[in-house]
N, C-alpha and C positions, 0 to 999 in steps of 0.2 A: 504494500500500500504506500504510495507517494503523496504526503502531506503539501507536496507542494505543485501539485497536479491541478492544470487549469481549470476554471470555472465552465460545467458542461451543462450547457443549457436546453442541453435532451432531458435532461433527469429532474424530474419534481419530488421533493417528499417534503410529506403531509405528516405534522408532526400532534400527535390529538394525547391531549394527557388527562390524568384523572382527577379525580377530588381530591385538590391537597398534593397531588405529587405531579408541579407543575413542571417546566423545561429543562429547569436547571437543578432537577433532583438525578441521583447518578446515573439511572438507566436511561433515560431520557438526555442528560446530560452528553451522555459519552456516545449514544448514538448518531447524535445532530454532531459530534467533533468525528466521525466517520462519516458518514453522509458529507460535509463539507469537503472533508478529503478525497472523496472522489469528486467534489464540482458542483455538486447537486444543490439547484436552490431551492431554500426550506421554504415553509410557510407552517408558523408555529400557531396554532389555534387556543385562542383564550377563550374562558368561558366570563359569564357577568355572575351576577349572585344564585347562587345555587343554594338545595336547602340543607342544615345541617343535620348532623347524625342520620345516615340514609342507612346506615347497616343496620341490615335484617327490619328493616320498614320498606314494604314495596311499594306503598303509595310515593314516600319520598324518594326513593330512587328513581321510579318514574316520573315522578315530575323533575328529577335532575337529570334524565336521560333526555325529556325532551327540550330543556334549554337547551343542555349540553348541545345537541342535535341541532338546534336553529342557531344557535349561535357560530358554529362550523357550517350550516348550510352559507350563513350570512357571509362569512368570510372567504366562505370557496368562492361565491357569486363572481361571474366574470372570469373566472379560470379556464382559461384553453385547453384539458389535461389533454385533448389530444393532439395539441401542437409538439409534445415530448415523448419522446420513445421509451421511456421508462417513468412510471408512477412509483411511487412508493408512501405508503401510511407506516408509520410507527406509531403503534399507540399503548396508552397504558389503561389497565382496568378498565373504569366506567369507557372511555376514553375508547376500547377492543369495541366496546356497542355501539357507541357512537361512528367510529370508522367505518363498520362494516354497511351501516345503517346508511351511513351516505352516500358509498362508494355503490350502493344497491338503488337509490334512490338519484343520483346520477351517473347511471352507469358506465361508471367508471373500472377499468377495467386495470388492477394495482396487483403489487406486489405487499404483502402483508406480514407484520413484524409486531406479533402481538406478546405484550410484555403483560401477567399475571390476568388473562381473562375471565370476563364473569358466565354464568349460566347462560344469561342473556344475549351475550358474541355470538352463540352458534344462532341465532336467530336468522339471520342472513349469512347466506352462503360469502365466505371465506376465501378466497383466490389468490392461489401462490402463496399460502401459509404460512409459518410459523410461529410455534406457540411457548413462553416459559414460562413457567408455574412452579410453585411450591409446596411443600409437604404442610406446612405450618400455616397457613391461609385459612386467615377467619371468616376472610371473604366468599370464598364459595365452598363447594364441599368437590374434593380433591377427587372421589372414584368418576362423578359426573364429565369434571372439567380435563380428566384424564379422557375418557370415551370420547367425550365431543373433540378432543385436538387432534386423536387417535383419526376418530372419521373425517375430520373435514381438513384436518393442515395436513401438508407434504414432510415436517418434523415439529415433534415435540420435545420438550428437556424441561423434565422435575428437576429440582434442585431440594436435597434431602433439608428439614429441618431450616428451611426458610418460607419466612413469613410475607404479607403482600409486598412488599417492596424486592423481595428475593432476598432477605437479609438473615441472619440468623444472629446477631451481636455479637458475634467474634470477629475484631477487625478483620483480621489477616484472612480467614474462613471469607467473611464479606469479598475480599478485595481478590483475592482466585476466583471467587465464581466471578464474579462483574467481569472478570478477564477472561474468562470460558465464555461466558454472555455474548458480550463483544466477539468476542471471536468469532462465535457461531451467526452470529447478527451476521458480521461483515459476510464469511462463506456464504450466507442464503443470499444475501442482496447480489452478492459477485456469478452468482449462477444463474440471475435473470439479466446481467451487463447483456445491454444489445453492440 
């Protein structure tokens, strides 16, 4: 990988994060400093006020799904994606429904890099997959989120004894997987390079 590799303006990623684990948190973080390094320009999705405490309340998560969802629709508004030979979404959590949700809703046809998905991602079909999840996720319930990545991504990768962020609180534990993460991020994206 050449950090210092021109700006390639075939490639778009769509960068959709979750509640609370906005750009600059480290999955999302280190993703967008790969993504740059191949050229790719970003467009990073903010949401406005969303409601709190959504865990395990379905009314609140639905009503955070669907700002989430207008607020990215809002933002993509005016996007050519098919002026670019490569899409790409990374998304986190809430953030995997929201993506999937759009990219169905204008079909848009991407490369997908779904960081700790909920129930709800498999909702809409999935294309060009990839899914990481954890053992420790309070978020959803791990035999589910296992089956659903199993049927519809092209790979999946639990990470043993980490929780929604992928994290388990042992720095150095942390900092190997983020570095397997990454890695594996870049190989998927590198296998859809046109």
């Amino acid at each position: 990988m050449n950090k210092y590799e021109e700006k390639n303006h075939d490639i778009l990623a769509v960068i959709v994060p979750g509640v609370g684990y906005h750009v600059d948190k480290p999955l999302l973080y280190y993703s967008r400093k790969l993504l740059l390094s191949i050229g790719a320009e970003l467009v990073c999705i903010s949401y406005s006020e969303l409601p709190k405490n959504i865990m395990n309340d379905e009314m609140k998560m639905m009503e955070a799904f669907q700002i989430a969802k207008s607020d990215a629709m809002k933002q993509l508004e005016g996007i050519a994606f098919s002026d670019y030979k490569q899409v790409i979404f990374v998304s986190k959590s809430i953030g995997t429904v929201v993506s999937l949700a759009v990219q169905s809703a204008l079909g848009i046809e991407a490369v997908n890099i779904l960081y700790t998905p909920l129930k709800q991602t498999f909702l809409n079909r999935a294309n060009h997959a990839v899914a990481f999840y954890g053992t420790k996720d309070p978020w959803t319930d791990l035999e589910s989120i296992k089956l659903c990545s199993e049927k519809w991504c092209e790979a999946n990768f639990c990470y043993p004894e980490t929780n929604h962020s992928l994290e388990t609180g042992e720095v150095l534990t942390d900092l190997a997987n983020m570095h397997d993460i990454m890695h594996k991020t870049y190989a998927f994206i590198q296998k859809y390079r046109n």
